[in-house]
C-alpha positions as CSV (number, residue, x, y, z in Angstrom):
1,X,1.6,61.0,93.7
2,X,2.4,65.0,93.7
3,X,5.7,63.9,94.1
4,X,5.7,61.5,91.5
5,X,4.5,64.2,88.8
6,X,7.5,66.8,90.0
7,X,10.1,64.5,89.4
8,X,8.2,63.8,85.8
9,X,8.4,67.6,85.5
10,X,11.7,68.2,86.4
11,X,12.4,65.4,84.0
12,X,10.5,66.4,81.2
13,X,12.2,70.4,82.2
14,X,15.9,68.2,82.3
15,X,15.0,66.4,78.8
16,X,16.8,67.2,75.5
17,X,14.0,68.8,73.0
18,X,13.4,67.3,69.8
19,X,17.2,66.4,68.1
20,X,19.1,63.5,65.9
21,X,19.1,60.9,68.5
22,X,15.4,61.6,69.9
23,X,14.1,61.2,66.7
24,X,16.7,58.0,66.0
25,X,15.0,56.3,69.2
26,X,11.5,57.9,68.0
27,X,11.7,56.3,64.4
28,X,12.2,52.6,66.5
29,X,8.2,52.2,66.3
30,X,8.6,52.2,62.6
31,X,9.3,48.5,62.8
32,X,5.9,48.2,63.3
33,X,4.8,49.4,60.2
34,X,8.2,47.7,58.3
35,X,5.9,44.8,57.0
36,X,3.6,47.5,54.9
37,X,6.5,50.0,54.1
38,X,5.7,49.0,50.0
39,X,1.5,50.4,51.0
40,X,3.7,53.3,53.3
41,X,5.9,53.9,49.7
42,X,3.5,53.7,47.4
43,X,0.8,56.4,49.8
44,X,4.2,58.5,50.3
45,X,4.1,59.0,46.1
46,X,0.7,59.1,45.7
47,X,0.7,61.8,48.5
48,X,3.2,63.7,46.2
49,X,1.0,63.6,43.5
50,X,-2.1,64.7,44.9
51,X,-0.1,67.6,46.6
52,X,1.1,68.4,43.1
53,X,-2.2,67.9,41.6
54,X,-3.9,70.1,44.5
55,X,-1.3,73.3,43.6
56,X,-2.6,73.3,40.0
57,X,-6.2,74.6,40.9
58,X,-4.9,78.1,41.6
59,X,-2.9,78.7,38.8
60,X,-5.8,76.9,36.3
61,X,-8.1,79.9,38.6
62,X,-5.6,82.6,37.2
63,X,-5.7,81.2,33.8
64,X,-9.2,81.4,33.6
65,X,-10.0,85.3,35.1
66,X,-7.6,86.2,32.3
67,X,-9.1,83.9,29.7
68,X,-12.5,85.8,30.5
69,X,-10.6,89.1,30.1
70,X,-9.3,87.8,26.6
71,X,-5.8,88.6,28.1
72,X,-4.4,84.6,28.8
73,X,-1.6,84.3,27.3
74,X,-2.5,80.5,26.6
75,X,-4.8,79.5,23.8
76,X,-7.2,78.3,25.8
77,X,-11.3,79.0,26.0
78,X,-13.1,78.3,29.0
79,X,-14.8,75.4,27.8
80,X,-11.3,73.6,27.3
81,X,-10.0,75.1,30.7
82,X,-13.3,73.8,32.4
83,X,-12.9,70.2,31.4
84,X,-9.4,70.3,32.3
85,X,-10.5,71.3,35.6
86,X,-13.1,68.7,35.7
87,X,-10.2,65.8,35.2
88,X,-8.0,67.3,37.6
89,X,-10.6,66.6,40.2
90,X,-11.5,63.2,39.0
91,X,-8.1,62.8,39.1
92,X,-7.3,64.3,42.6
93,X,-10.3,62.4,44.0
94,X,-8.5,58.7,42.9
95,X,-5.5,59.6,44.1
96,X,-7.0,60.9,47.4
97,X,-8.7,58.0,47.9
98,X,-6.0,55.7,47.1
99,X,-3.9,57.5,49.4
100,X,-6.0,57.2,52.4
101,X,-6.8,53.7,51.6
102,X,-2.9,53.0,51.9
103,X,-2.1,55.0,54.7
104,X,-5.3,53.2,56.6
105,X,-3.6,49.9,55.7
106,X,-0.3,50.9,57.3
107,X,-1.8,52.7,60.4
108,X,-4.4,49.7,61.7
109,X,-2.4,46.6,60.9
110,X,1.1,48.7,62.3
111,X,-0.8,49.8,65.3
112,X,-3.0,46.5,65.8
113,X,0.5,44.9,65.6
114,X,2.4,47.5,68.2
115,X,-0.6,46.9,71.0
116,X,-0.4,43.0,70.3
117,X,3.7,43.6,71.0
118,X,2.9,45.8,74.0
119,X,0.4,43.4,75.7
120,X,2.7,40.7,74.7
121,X,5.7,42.5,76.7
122,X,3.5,43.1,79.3
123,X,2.1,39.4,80.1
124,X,6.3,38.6,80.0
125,X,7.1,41.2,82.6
126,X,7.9,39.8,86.3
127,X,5.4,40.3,89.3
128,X,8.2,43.4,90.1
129,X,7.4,45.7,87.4
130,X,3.5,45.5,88.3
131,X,4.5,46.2,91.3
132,X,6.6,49.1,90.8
133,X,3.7,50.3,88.2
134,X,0.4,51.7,88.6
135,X,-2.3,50.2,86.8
136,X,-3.8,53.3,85.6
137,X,-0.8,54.3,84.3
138,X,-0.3,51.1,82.4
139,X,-3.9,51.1,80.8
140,X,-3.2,54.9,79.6
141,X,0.1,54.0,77.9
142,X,-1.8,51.1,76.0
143,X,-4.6,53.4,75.3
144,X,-4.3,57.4,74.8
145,X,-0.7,56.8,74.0
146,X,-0.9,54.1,71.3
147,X,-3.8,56.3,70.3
148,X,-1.3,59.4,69.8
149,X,0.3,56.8,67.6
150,X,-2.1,55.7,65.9
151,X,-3.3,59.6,64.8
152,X,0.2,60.0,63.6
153,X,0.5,57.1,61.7
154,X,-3.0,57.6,59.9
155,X,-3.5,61.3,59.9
156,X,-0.6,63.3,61.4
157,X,2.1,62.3,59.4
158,X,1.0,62.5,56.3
159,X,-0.5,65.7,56.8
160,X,2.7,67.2,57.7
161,X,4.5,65.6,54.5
162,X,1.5,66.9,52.7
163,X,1.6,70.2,54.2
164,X,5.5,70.5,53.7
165,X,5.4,69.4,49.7
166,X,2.8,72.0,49.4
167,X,4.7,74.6,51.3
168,X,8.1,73.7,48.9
169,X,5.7,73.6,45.6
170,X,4.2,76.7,46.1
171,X,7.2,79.1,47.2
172,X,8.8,77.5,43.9
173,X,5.7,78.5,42.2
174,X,5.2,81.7,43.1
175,X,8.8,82.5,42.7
176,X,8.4,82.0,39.4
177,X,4.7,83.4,38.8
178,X,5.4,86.4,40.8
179,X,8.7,87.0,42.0
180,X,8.5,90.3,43.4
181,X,5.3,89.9,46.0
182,X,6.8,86.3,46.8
183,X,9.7,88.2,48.3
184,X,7.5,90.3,50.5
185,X,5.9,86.4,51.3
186,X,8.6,85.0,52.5
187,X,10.3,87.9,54.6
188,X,7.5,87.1,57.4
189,X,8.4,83.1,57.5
190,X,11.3,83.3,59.9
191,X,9.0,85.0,62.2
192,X,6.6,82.4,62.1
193,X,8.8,79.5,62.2
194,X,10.6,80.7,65.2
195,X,7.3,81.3,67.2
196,X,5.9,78.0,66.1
197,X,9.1,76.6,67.6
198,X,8.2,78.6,70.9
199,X,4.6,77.9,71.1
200,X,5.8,74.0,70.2
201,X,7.8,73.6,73.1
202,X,5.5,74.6,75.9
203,X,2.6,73.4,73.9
204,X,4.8,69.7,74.2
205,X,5.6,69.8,77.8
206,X,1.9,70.8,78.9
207,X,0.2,68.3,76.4
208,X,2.1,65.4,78.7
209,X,1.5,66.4,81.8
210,X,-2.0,66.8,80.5
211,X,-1.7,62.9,79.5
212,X,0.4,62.1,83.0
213,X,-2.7,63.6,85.0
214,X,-5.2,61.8,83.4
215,X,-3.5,58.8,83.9
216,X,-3.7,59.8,87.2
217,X,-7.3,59.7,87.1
218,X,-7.7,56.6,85.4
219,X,-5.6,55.0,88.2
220,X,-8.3,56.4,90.7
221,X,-10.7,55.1,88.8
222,X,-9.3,51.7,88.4
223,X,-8.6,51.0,92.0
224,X,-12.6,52.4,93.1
225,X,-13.6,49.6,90.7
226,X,-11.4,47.1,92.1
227,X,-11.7,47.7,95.8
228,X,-15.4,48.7,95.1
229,X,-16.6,45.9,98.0
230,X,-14.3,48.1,100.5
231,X,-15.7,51.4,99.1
232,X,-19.2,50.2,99.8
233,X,-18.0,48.6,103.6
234,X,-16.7,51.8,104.7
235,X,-19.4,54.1,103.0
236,X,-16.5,55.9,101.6
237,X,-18.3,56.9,98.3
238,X,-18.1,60.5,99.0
239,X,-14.6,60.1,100.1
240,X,-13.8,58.1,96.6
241,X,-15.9,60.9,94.8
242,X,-13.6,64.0,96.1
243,X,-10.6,62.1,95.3
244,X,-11.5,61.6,92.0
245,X,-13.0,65.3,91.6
246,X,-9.6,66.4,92.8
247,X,-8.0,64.8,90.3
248,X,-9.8,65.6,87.5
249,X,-10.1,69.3,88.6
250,X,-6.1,69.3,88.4
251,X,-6.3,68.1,85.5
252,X,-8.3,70.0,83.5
253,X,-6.3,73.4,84.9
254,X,-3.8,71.7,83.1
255,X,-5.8,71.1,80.1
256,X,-7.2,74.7,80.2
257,X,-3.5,75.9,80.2
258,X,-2.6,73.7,77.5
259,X,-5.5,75.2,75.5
260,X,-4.5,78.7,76.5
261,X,-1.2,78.5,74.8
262,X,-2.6,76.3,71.7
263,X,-4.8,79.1,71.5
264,X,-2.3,82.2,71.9
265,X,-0.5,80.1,69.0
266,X,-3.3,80.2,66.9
267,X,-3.6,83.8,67.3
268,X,0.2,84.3,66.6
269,X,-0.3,82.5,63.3
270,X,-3.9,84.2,62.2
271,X,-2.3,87.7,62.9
272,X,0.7,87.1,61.0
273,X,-1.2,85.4,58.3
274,X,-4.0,87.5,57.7
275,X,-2.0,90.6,58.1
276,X,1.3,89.8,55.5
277,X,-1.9,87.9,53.1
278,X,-3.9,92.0,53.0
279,X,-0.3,93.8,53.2
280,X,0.6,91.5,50.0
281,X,-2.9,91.7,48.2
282,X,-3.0,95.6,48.8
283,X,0.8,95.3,46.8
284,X,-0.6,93.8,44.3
285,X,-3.7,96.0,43.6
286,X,-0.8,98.5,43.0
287,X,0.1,96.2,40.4
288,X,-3.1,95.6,38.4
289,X,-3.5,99.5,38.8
290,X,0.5,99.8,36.9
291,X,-0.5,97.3,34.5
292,X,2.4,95.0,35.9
293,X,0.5,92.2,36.7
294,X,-3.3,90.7,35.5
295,X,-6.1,90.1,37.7
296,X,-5.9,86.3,37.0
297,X,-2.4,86.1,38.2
298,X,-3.3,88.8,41.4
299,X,-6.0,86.0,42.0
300,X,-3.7,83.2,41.4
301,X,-1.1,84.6,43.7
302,X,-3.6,85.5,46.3
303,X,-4.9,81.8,46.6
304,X,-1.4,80.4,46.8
305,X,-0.7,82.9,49.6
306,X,-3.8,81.8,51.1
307,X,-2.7,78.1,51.2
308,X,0.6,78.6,51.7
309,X,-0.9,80.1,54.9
310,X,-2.8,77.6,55.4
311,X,0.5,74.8,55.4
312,X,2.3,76.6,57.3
313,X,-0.4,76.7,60.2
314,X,-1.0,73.8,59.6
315,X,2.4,72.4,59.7
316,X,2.6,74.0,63.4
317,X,-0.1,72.1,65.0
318,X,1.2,68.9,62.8
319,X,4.6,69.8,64.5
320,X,3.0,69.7,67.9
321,X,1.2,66.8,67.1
322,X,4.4,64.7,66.0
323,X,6.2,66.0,69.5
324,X,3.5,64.6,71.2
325,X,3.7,61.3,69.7
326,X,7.4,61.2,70.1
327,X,6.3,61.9,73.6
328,X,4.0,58.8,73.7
329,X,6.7,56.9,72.0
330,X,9.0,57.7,74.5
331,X,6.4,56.4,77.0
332,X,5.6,53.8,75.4
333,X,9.3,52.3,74.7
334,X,10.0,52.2,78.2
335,X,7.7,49.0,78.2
336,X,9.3,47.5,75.3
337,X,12.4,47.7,76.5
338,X,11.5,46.3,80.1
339,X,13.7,42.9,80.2
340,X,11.3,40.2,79.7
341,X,11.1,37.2,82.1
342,X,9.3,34.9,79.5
343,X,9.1,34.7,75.6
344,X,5.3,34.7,74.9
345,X,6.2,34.2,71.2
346,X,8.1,30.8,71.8
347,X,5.9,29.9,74.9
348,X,3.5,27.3,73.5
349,X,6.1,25.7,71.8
350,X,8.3,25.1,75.5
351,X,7.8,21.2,76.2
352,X,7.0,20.9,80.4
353,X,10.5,19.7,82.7
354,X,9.9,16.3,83.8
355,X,10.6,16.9,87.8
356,X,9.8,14.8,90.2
357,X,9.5,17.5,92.7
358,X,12.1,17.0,95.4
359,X,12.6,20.5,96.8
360,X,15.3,22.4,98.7
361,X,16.1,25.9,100.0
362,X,19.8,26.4,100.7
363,X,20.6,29.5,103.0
364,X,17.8,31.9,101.3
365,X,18.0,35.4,102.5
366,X,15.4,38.1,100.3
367,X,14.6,41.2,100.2
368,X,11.6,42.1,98.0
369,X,12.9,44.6,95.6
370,X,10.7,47.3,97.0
371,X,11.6,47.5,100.5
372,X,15.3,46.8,99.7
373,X,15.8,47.8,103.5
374,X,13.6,44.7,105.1
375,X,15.3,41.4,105.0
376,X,12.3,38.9,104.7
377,X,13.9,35.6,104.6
378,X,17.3,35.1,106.5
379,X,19.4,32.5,105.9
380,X,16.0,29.7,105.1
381,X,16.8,26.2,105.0
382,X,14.4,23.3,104.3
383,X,14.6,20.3,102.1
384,X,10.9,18.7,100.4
385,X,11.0,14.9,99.1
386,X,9.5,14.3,96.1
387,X,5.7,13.6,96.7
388,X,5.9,14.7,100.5
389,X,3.1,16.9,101.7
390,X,4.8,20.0,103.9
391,X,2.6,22.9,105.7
392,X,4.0,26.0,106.2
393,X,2.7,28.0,109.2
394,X,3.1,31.3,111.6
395,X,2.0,34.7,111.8
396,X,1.0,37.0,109.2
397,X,4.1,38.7,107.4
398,X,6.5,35.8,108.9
399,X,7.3,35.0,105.6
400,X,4.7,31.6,104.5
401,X,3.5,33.2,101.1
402,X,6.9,34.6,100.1
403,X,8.6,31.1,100.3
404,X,6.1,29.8,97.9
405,X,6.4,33.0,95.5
406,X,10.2,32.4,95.4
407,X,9.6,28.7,94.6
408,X,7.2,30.0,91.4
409,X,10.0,32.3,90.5
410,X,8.2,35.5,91.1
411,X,11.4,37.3,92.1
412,X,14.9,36.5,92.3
413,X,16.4,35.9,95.8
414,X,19.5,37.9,97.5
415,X,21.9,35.0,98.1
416,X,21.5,31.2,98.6
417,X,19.6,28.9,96.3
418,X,16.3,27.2,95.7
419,X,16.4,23.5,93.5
420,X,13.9,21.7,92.5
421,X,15.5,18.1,91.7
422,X,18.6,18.6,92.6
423,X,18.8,21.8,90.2
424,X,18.6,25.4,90.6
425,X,15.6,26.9,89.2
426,X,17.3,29.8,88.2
427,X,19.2,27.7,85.7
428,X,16.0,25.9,84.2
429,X,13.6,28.0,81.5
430,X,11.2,29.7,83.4
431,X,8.4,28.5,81.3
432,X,9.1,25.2,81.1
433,X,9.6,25.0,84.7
434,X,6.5,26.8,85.8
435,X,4.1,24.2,83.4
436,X,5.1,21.6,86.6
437,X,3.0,24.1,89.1
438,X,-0.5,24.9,90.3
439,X,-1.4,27.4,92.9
440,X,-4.8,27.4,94.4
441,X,-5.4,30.9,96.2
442,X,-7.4,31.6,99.4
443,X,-8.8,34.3,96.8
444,X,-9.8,33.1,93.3
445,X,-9.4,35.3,90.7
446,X,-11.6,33.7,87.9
447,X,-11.4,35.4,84.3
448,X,-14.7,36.5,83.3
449,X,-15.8,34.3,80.8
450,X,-17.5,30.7,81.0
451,X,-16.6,27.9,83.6
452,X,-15.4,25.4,81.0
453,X,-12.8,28.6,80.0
454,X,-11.5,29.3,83.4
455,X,-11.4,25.2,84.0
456,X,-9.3,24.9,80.6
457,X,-6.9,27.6,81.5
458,X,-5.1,24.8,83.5
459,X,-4.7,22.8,79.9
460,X,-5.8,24.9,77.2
461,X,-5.9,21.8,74.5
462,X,-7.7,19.6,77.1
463,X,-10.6,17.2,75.7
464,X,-14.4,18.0,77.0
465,X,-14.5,14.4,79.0
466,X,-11.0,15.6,80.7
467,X,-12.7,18.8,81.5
468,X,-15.6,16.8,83.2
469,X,-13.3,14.3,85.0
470,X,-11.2,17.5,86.3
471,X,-14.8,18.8,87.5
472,X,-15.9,15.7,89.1
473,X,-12.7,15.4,90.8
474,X,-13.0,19.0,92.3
475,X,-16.3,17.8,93.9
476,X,-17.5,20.4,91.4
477,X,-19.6,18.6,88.6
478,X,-22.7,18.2,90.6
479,X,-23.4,22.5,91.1
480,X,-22.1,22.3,87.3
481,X,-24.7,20.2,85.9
482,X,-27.0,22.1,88.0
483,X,-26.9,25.2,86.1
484,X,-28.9,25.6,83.0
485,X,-25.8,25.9,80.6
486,X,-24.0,24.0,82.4
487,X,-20.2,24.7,81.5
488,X,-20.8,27.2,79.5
489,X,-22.4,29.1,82.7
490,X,-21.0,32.5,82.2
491,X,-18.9,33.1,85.6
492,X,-19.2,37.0,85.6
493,X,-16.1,39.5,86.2
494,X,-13.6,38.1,88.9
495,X,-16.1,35.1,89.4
496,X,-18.5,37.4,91.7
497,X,-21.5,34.8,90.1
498,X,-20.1,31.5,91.8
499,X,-19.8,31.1,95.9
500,X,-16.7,31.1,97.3
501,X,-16.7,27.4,97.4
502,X,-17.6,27.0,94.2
503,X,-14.9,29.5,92.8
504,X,-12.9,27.2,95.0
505,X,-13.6,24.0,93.3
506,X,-13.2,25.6,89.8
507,X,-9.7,26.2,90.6
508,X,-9.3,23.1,92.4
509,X,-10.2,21.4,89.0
510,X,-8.3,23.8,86.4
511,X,-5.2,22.4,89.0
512,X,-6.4,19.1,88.3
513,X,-6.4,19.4,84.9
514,X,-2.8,20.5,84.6
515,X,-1.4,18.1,86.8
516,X,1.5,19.5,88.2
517,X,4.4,17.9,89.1
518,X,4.5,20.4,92.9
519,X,0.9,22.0,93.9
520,X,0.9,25.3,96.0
521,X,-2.3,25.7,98.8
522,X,-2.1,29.1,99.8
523,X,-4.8,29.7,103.1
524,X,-7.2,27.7,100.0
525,X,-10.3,26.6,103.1
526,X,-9.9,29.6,105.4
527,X,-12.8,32.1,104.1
528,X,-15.3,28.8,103.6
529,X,-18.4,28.2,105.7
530,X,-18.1,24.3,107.4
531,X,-20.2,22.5,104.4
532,X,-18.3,24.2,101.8
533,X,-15.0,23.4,103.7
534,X,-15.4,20.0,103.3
535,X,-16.4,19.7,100.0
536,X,-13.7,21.6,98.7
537,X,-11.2,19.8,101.4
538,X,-12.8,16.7,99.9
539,X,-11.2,17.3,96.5
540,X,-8.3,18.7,97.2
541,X,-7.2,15.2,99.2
542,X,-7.8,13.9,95.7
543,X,-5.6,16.6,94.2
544,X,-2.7,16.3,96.7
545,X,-2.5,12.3,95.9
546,X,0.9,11.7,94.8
547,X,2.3,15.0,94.2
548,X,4.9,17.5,96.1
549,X,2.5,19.8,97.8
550,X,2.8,23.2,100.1
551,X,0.1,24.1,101.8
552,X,0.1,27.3,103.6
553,X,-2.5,27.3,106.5
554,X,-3.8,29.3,109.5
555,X,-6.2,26.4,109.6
556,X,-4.4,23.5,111.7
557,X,-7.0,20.8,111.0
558,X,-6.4,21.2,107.4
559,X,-2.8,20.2,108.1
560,X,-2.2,17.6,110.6
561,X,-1.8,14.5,108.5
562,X,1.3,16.9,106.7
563,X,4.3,15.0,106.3
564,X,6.1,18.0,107.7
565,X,5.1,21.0,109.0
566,X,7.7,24.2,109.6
567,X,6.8,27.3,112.0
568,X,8.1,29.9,110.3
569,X,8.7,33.6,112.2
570,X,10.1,36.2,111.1
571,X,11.8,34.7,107.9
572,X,13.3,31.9,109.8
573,X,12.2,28.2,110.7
574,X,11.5,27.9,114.2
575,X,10.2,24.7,114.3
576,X,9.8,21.4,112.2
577,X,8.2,18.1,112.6
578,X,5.0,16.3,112.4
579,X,1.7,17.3,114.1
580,X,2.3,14.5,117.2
581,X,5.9,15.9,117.9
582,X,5.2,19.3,117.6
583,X,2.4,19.3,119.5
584,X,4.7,17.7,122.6
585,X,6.7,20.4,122.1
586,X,6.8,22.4,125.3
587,X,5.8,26.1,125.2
588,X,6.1,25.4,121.6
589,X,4.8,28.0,118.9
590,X,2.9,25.4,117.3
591,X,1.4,23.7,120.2
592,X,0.5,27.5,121.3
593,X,-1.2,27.8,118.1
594,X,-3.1,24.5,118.7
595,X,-3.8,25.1,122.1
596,X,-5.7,28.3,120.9
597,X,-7.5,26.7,117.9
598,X,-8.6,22.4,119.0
599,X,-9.4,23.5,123.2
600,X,-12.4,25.4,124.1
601,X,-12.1,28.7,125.4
């Protein structure tokens, strides 16, 4: 992990700062907000007009001091300058709210749209890029990072417009009100701009690896929570507790740093503010005294210095704020641009392959992409009729569960090829091919909703008596019925409120109901007591009736009236045949596996 955040240092140290192309690749998100660019337009003028309408209240201040000193030089009383006060803030208060009722439009339908394209890209992405990625890491990206965007969309960006049209309005302003103090004004800007560059940059480059660390701890988090049953095993709370504590501590001594220079920033601008606002007020007490300038326009200069001041400070934490959210963009279009392996958008529509199911591995050799150096599969070669029940067995890491992962099209391999009716997979739509295939896990992951969701996620559109066949076929409507709501017995998170077994016969019938054309049984009786062994073998008989099925098993009673069953060692088939002829194999891996599992010890 430290690793991991120097090489995002060094990266971040490496990276061009803010330029043409940055903000070119930045400006991409915009798409999101495309479909609302007339609200974006029409909040972008109505933005300019409140800015416009908020610079009059200083000179209307002026007017009005001199007014009361009978030395105006409009012909105005107070009374008239009052009410034309009171309409400029009836005025400014529509066109505020009309503003922020625009720019809310933009920012919650852009940014609900930019999470729906995120988690879209993400349910597309192959089984590699989750494996590649941490989880914490993932979840911070679609939440403090859209977040970022989301502040910039709604607040941030239209603040720094706002903050810039006042800036421009009220240098032009005072130029022309008061052209000698606004030349004492604006000799202290270049100072300020450059140190609000300065500050920006460091204040950028901590602010992310503020966000990278407490991804870091949300990753901690995340796997506690998921391995929480192994936490509690191996009384490792304490353990979990200091690694967590140890991340947060890092970083918040980033977050205090990050804080220190935000603050030394603000210091930079108060004490340049504050001391050019008195060094220009005492100037123009001089003034009054000479009889150069009025108090009304000394006040009215004074409060155009004072928010002048105020955009430009503001306009450096807006800076910072936009360089952080071209930070998260950054972050975030590294997702988007991951090369999909399905299109959710035209999923639904993909009509199922009709395949039989005749199967065939020609010469496979693989390496998972992540331990490029370890050749799993070498040179695998094994042909699967169409309706023929195969077992796959051997030792742990021989290789069983990566065949099968290959056949779903979880990864591609090195060399050979896999077909499935005589064609390559690789040349059929993913989708379409993987509607002909049902897995049932040795470890059911069941969403947590009700059982008559998790049942339908094997057929979404399926009827309620289909979902009750499916059910009854799984040996699974009797525990059902038997529960006060029935199928819509809330499951709880993962399943944890159903047995094993009868996690097993839910996804025994959500197979059912999708009827695949080749069913995958990956170790799915091994953790079952005896009683719910055979009720779940029970069902799944029914399931494997006239279907091309791979059953992986440690379990050789579950496989012996297989069609064919292949040792597999070490990536390679050892041995092949029926249960009777392997088991007169001599010294035989097989019939040394059955030795140690049918005869007493």
């Amino acid at each position: 992990m430290a690793r991991r955040r120097q090489n995002n240092t060094l990266e971040e140290e490496q990276r061009p700062r803010l330029n043409r192309e940055k903000l070119q690749e930045a400006a991409r998100i915009f798409r999101f907000i495309r479909p609302y660019r007339w609200a974006f337009a029409a909040g972008m003028v109505l933005l300019f007009l409140s800015s416009l309408v908020f610079m009059l209240f200083p000179f209307l201040t002026g007017v009005m001091v001199d007014t009361a000193q009978g030395k105006s030089q409009y012909p105005l009383s107070l009374k008239q300058i009052g009410w034309i006060l009171l309409i400029v803030l009836v005025a400014q208060g529509f066109v505020s709210y009309a503003r922020i009722y625009l720019f809310a439009i933009v920012s919650e339908k852009g940014i609900a749209g930019l999470r729906q394209a995120l988690y879209h890209k993400l349910v597309s992405l192959p089984i590699v890029f989750f494996e590649q990625s941490r989880i914490g890491d993932l979840i911070s990206r679609l939440t403090a990072d859209v977040e970022k965007l989301y502040n910039a969309f709604s607040i941030t960006l239209a603040e720094f417009f706002r903050q810039v049209i006042i800036l421009v309005v009220g240098v032009l302003l005072l130029a022309l009100r008061a052209p000698g103090l606004s030349l004492i004004m604006l000799a202290s800007f270049p100072v300020i701009v450059i140190g609000a560059m300065f500050f920006g940059r460091f204040i950028r480059k901590l602010s992310k690896e503020r966000q990278e660390e407490l991804a870091s701890s949300n990753t901690v988090v995340n796997e506690t929570i998921q391995a929480i049953q192994a936490v509690k095993a191996f009384t490792n709370e304490f353990f979990e507790a200091m690694r967590y504590g140890r991340s947060i501590e890092k970083m918040v001594k980033i977050a205090l740093n990050y804080a220190r220079w935000r603050a030394l920033f603000s210091v930079f601008i108060v004490t340049f503010l504050f001391g050019a606002l008195f060094f220009i007020i005492w100037e123009g007490a001089y003034m009054v005294q000479n009889g150069i300038m009025s108090v009304g326009r000394l006040i009215e200069f004074v409060v155009y210095t004072g928010i002048l001041g105020g955009a430009i400070a503001g306009l450096g934490n807006f800076y910072t704020e936009l360089l952080g959210a071209i930070g998260a963009t950054e972050r975030i279009r590294e997702i988007l641009d991951e090369e999909e392996e399905v299109n959710v958008e035209t999923a639904q529509q993909t009509e199922r392959l009709p395949l039989k199911g005749g199967i065939s591995y020609e010469q496979v050799h693989f390496s998972y992409p992540t331990r490029q150096d370890v050749e799993v599969l070498k040179g695998l070669s094994f042909e699967v009729k169409a309706g023929q029940k195969i077992a796959l067995v051997g030792a742990s890491g021989a290789g069983k569960s990566t065949i099968v992962q290959l056949l779903l099209k979880f990864y591609r391999i090195g060399s050979g090829d896999i077909k499935v009716d005589g064609k390559s997979i690789y040349d059929m739509d993913t989708t379409a091919y993987r509607r002909n295939m049902a897995i049932v896990p040795q470890e059911v992951i069941l969403f947590g909703g009700t059982i008559r969701e998790n049942i339908l996620y094997g057929k979404p559109g399926a009827s309620e008596a289909e979902i009750i066949e499916a059910a009854r076929q799984a040996n699974a409507w009797d525990f059902i019925r038997s529960f006060p709501e029935g199928l819509d017995t809330l499951v709880g998170e993962r399943g944890v409120k159903l047995s094993g077994g009868q996690r097993q016969r839910i996804a025994i019938a959500r197979a059912i109901l999708k009827n695949p054309a080749i069913l995958i049984l990956d170790e799915a009786t091994s953790s079952l007591d005896a009683e719910s062994e055979k009720a779940v073998q029970d069902a799944l008989n029914k399931l494997l009736e006239g279907r091309t099925s791979i059953i992986i098993a440690h379990r050789l009673a579950t496989i012996r009236n297989a069609d064919q069953i292949y040792v597999i060692d070490k990536g390679s088939i050892i041995e092949q045949g029926t249960h009777e002829e392997l088991s007169h194999i001599e010294d035989g891996a097989y019939k040394t596996l059955a030795k140690l599992q049918f005869e007493p010890v």
